[in-house]
PLY file of the C-alpha trace (Angstrom):
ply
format ascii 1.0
element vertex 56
property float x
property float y
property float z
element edge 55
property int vertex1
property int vertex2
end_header
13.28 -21.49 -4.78
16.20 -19.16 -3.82
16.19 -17.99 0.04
17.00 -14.37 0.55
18.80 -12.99 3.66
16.80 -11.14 6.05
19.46 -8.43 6.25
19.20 -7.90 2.08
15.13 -8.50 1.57
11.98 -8.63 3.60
11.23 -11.57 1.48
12.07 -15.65 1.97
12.74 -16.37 -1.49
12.66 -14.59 -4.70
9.28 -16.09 -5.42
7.58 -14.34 -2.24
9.71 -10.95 -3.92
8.24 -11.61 -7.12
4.84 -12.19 -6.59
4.73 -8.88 -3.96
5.95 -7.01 -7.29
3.51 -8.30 -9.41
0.52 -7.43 -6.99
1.96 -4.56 -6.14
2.87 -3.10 -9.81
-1.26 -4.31 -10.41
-2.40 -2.15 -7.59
-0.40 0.83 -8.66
-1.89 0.49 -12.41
-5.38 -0.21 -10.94
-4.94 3.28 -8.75
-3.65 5.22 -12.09
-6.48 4.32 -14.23
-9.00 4.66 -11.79
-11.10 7.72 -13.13
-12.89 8.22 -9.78
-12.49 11.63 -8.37
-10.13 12.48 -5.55
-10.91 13.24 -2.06
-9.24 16.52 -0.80
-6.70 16.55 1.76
-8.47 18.97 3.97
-11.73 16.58 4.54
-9.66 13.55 4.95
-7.91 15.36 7.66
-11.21 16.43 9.37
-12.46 12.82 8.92
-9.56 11.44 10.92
-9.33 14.41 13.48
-13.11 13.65 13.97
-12.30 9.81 14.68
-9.59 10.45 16.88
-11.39 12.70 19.06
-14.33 10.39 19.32
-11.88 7.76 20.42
-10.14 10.43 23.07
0 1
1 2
2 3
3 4
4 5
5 6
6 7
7 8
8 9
9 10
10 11
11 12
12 13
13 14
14 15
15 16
16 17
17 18
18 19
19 20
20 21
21 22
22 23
23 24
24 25
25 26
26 27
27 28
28 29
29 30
30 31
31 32
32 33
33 34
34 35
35 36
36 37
37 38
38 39
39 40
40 41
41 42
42 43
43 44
44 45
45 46
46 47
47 48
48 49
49 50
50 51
51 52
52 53
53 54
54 55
């Protein structure tokens, strides 16, 4: 198991790098074929403004 430097990856070893890419390639496939429909930008903004202010 390779070490990586911290200056070159956020990673200790190529096999931490690795499986990160692997889960992370599976997420982004698991988002594109997800048929769901989208939620708009405008509510999700109004969601969070509504959270904030109830934290304010």
């Amino acid at each position: 198991m390779a070490k990586l430097d911290p200056i070159v990856s956020e990673f200790a070893s190529t096999q931490d790098a690795e499986a990160y890419d692997a889960w992370f390639r599976a997420e982004v496939e698991a988002s594109l074929s997800d048929l769901s429909p989208g939620i708009p930008h405008d509510q999700v903004m109004a969601e969070l403004h509504a959270i904030i202010a109830a934290k304010a």
